[in-house]
N, C-alpha and C positions, 0 to 999 in steps of 0.2 A: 454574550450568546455563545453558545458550544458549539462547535463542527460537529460536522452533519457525515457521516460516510456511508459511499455506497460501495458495496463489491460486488464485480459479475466477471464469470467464468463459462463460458459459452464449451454446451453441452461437446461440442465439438472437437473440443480440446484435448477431453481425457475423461475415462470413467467418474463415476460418482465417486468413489473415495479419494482418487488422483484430485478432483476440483476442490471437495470439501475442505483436505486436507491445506492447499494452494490458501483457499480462502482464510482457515484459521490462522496461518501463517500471515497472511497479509492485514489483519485483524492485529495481533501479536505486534508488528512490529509498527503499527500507530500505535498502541498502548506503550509499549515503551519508550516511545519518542513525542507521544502527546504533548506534553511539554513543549517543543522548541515549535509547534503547530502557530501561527498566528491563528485566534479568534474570530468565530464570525463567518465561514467556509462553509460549502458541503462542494467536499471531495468526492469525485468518482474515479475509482481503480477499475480497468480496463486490463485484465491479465490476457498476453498473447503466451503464443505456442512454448515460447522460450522459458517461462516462467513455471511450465508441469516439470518439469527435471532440477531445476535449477535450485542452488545451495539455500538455506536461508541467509545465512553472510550476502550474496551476490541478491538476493531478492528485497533485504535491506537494505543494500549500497545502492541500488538503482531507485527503490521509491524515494529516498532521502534528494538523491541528486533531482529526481523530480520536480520533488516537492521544492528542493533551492532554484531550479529552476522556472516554475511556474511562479516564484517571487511570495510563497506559503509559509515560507520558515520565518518564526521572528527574526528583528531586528539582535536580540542578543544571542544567539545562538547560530547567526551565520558564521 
């Protein structure tokens, strides 16, 4: 079974282009790391304030640690 992902960017945040943008980026950077995902999941990404400014480098290092954190990363790729 494939992971399931959700993104939400509350209207609050930042204009429409500022969240869209936020979103494709957070989109982006599960495709490139799909892979080391264990199967079987649906993810949900909860973007705060910190995340409309922030680098993609720092937007990847944080969902990564996340995700090793919530125990989502396989086994060969911790």
């Amino acid at each position: 079974r494939q992971n399931r992902i959700g993104l939400t960017v509350s209207a609050k945040l930042a204009h429409a282009v500022q969240r869209n943008r936020l979103r494709r980026q957070l989109r982006e950077i599960y495709r490139l790391h799909e892979g080391q995902f264990a199967r079987g999941y649906d993810i949900v990404v909860v973007a705060r304030s910190a995340a409309v400014d922030a680098d993609f480098a720092v937007l990847e290092r944080a969902y990564l640690n996340l995700a090793k954190k919530a125990g989502i990363l396989s086994e060969a790729d911790r």
